[in-house]
N, C-alpha and C positions, 0 to 999 in steps of 0.2 A: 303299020304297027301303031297302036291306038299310044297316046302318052299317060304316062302315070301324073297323078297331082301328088303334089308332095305338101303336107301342112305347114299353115306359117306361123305356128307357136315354136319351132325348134329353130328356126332359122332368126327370129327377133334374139332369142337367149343369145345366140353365138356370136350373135353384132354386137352384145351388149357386155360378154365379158372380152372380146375384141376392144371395144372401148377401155375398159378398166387395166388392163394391162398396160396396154399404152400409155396410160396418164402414167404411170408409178416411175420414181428417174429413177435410173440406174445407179447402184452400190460402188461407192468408189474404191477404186484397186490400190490396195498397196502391193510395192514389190516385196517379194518375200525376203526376209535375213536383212531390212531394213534396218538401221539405227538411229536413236532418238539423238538432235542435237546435244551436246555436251553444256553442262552447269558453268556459270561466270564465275570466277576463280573472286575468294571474297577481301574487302580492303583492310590495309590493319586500320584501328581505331586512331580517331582525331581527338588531337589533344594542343593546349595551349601551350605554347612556348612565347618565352621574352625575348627580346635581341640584349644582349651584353652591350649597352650603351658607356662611354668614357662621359661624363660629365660633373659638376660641380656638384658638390653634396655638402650640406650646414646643417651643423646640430646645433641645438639651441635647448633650451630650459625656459619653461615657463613658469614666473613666481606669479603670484597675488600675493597680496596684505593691504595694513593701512596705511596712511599718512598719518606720520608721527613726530615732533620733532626731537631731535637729534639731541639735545638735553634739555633738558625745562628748571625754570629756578622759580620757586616759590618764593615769594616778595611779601611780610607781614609786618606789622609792626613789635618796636623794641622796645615799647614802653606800655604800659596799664594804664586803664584809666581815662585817658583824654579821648575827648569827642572827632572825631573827623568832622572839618571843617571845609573842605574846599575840596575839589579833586579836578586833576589835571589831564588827565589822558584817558582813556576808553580801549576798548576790545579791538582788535586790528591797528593800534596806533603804533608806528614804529620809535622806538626811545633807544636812547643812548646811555650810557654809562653814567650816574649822575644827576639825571635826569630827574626834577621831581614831579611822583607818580601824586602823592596826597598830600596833604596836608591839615594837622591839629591842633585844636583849641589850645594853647599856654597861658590861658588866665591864670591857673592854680601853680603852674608852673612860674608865670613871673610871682605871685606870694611869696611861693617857697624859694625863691631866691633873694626877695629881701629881706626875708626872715632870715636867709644863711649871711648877709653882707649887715645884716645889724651884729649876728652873732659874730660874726668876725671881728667888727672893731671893740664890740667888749672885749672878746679875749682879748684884741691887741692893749687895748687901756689895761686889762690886770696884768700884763706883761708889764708896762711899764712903770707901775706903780711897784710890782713885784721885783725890777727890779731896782726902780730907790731904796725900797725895804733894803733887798742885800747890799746898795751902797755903806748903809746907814750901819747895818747889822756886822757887816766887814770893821767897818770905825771903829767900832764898839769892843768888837772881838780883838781887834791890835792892840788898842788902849789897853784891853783887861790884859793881854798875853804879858803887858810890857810892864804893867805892872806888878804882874805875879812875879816876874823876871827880880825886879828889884827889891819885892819884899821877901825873896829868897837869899838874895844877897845880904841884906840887911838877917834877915833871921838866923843865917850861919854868923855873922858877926855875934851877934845875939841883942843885937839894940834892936829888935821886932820880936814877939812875942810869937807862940805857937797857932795862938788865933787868928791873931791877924793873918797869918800865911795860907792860914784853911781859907779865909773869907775871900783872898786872893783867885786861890784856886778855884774855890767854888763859882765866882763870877766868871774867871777864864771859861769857865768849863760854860756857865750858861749862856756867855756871849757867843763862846763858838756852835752853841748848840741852835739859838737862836738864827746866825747866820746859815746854816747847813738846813733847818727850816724855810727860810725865804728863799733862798735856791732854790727850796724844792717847790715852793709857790711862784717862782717863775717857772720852772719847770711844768708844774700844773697849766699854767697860762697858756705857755707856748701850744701844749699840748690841745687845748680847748680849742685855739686857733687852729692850729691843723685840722681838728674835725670839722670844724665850723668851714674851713677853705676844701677840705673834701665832699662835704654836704653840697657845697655849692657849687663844684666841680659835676659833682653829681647831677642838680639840678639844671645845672647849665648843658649838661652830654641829654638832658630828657627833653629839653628846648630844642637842643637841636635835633634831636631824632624825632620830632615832632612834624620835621619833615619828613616824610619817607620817597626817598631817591631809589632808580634804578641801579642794581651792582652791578649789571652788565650789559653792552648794547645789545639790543632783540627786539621781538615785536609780541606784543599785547595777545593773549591768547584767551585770557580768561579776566574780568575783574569783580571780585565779591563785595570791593569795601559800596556800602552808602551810605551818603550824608545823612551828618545829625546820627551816625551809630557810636556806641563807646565801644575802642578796641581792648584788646588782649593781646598779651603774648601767646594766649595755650588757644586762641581762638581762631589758628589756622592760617592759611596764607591771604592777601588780599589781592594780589593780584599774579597772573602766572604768565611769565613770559618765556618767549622760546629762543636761548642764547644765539645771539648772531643773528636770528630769525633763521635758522637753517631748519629744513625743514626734509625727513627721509620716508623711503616706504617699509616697514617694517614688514618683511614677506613670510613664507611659508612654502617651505619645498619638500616636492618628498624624500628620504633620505638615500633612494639608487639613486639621484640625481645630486645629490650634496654636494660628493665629490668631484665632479662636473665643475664646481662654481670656485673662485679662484678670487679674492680683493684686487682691484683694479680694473677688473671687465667691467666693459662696457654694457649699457644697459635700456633696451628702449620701455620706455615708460607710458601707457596709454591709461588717463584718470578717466573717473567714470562718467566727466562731460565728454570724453571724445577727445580732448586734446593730448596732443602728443607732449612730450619732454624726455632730454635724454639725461640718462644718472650716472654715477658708477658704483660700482660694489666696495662698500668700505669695510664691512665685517661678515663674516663666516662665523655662525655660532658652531662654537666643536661639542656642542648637547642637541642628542636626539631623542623629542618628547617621546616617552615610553608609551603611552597611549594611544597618541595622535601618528605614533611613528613619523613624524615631520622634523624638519629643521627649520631654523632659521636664517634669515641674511637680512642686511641693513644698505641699502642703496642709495647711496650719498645724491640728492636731487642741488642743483642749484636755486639761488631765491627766486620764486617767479610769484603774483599773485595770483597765477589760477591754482596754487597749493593752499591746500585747505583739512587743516588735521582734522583725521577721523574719518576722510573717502576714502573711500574703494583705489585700487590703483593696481594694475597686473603688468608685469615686466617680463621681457622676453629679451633672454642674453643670449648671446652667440659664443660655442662655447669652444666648437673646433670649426673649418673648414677646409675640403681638402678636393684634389678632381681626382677620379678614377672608374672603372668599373662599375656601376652600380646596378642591382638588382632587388629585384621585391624578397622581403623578410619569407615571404609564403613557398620562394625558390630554393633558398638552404635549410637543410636539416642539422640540426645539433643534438649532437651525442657528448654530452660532459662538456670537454676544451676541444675536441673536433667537431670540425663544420664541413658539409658537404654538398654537392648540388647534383641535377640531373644532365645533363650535355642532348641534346640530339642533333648524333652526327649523321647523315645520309638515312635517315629515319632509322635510326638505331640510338635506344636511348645506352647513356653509360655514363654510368656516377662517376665523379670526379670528388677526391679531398681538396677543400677549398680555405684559405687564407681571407680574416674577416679583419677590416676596419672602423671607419666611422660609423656609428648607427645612426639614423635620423627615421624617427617616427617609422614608418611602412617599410623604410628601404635600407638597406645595408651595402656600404663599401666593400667590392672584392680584390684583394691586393695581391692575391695570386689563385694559381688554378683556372681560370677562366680567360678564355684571348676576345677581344671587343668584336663585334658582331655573332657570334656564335649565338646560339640559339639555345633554352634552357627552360626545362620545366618551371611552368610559373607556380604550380603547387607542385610542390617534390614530395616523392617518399608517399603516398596514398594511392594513385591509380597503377603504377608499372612497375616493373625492376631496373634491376641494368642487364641488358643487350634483348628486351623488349621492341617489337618493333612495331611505330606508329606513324599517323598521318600530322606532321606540324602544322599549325594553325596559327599564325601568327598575332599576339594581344597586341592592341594600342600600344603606343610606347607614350612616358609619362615623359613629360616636357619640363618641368621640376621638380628640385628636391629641395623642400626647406621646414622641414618636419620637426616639431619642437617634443620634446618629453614633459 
């Protein structure tokens, strides 16, 4: 039997989709009624909590003001007129009570005191002359009285006539008239003397005020007088001293903190070089400027030379101190006179009413409602409620508290 040929364009195609099959992988199987893994169950939200620390907590007050001193006495001169002459002390000098600050010209002042000690002993010369007159005048008037005496006797007898009695009397009358005259020109005398002894009383109080002395110990803060100027009395002080030398800071507080401040606290004083000094509080002003809404306080400094009126000076008093609970102001919420915080227990937040002590700056004492380590929304009352539940995170814990208002 003869063999058939068979064409080889069918047999390459078949080789070739034999190839193509082969390459392609296989579809992968799933089993049927299969189930997709299950979703992760999602976490509550992270939030910051504080730890309920027990530690020491100080509130303080911070003043500024200036150096001032504590009272100042203005030192001028008491008399018109005279030149300054000399001067004793300068600006920063420490004086005492007494002490002379200046000194003025008394040329014209000694004048006018010999001119009062001449006038003096003339009066005393017409005193004494005034009063021989009334020795004299006295004589005179007894003589005429004694005689009028007996020509009255004589004239009731009638061996004196009516005349001669007149002429009696009429001399009586003018010796005694005479006498009561020179009296009175001692009188005048005396009195001439007196002024003439008060003039130069006068002149002599202008001598001496010619010095001008310290009326109180202190220390030199200002001096106006210069030589060779003529003073005044209405021409102001010449020099201004600050009594004692005491010297304070006159502050400025705002008036929530007023009440705070207390005479006798203690006071640390930092001046605008840097240097420290401690003060105490010597007055509470009970007026709050309507404007400025501030008050005032006067901080008793002791004498030191690096005080200097009219710096700068800021004082930082202590006003309570106390240990307990303490927590950030951002932790309680206040509603009027209640205060509250947030707690989280086993991640469950839950408000607590809370009991509030010292403030100081950021942080606030809690003196009940809260046990030390518990854990506390550090911002309350904004992100959750109460019985919320979240992931604590715990903030830094603050290592002091000494936070001033």
């Amino acid at each position: 039997m003869a063999l058939r040929a068979v064409p080889a364009r069918p047999i390459l195609a078949a080789l070739a989709l034999a190839l193509l099959v082969s390459s392609v992988p296989p579809a992968p199987a799933f089993a049927e009624g299969a189930a997709a893994p299950a979703a992760a169950a999602p976490q509550p939200p992270s939030l910051t909590v504080v730890s309920a620390a027990r530690r020491e907590i100080v509130s303080k007050v911070v003043v500024t003001g200036t150096l001032t001193p504590r009272e100042t006495v203005m030192v001028g001169a008491d008399v018109d007129g005279l030149r300054i002459e000399s001067l004793a002390v300068d600006e920063g000098d420490t004086v005492t009570a007494g002490q002379v600050l200046a000194r003025l010209a008394t040329d014209l002042v000694d004048v006018d005191l010999a001119r009062a000690d001449t006038q003096i002993a003339r009066a005393a010369a017409a005193i004494t002359q005034a009063t021989a007159l009334v020795d004299e005048a006295q004589s005179a008037a007894v003589e005429a009285t004694s005689s009028l005496q007996r020509t009255r006797s004589l004239n009731e007898k009638g061996i004196v006539g009516q005349d001669i009695l007149d002429q009696r009397v009429s001399a009586a009358a003018a010796a005694n008239a005479r006498l009561a005259s020179v009296r009175q020109g001692v009188a005048l005398a005396e009195a001439d003397k007196a002024s003439a002894e008060a003039a130069r009383r006068e002149f002599a109080l202008r001598r001496a005020k010619a010095e001008i002395k310290a009326p109180t110990d202190g220390l030199v803060l200002a001096r106006t007088a210069r030589l060779g100027s003529v003073v005044s009395t209405a021409g102001g002080g010449l020099f201004e001293i600050a009594r004692d030398g005491l010297i304070e800071l006159d502050a400025e507080v705002s008036e929530s903190a007023l009440n705070a401040l207390e005479t006798g606290q203690s006071a640390a004083v930092v001046l605008a070089s840097g240097d420290a000094i401690t003060g105490r509080i010597r007055l509470v002003s009970p007026k709050v400027d309507a404007t400025t809404r501030l008050g005032r306080v006067r901080i008793a400094l002791p004498a030191s030379p690096l005080l200097r009126t009219g710096a700068f000076g800021r004082a930082t008093v202590e006003t309570k101190r106390a240990t307990g609970i303490v927590l950030p102001r951002t932790a309680v919420v206040t509603d009027g006179l209640k205060a509250s915080v947030q707690v989280v227990k086993d991640g469950v937040v839950e408000t607590r009413p809370v009991e509030l002590g010292i403030s100081a700056g950021d942080e606030v004492e809690i003196t009940a409602g809260v046990g030390e380590g518990e854990s506390v929304v550090s911002l309350a009352g904004t992100f959750v409620r109460d019985g919320d539940r979240v992931t604590p995170v715990a903030a830094e814990p603050v290592k002091t508290v000494e936070a001033a208002r």
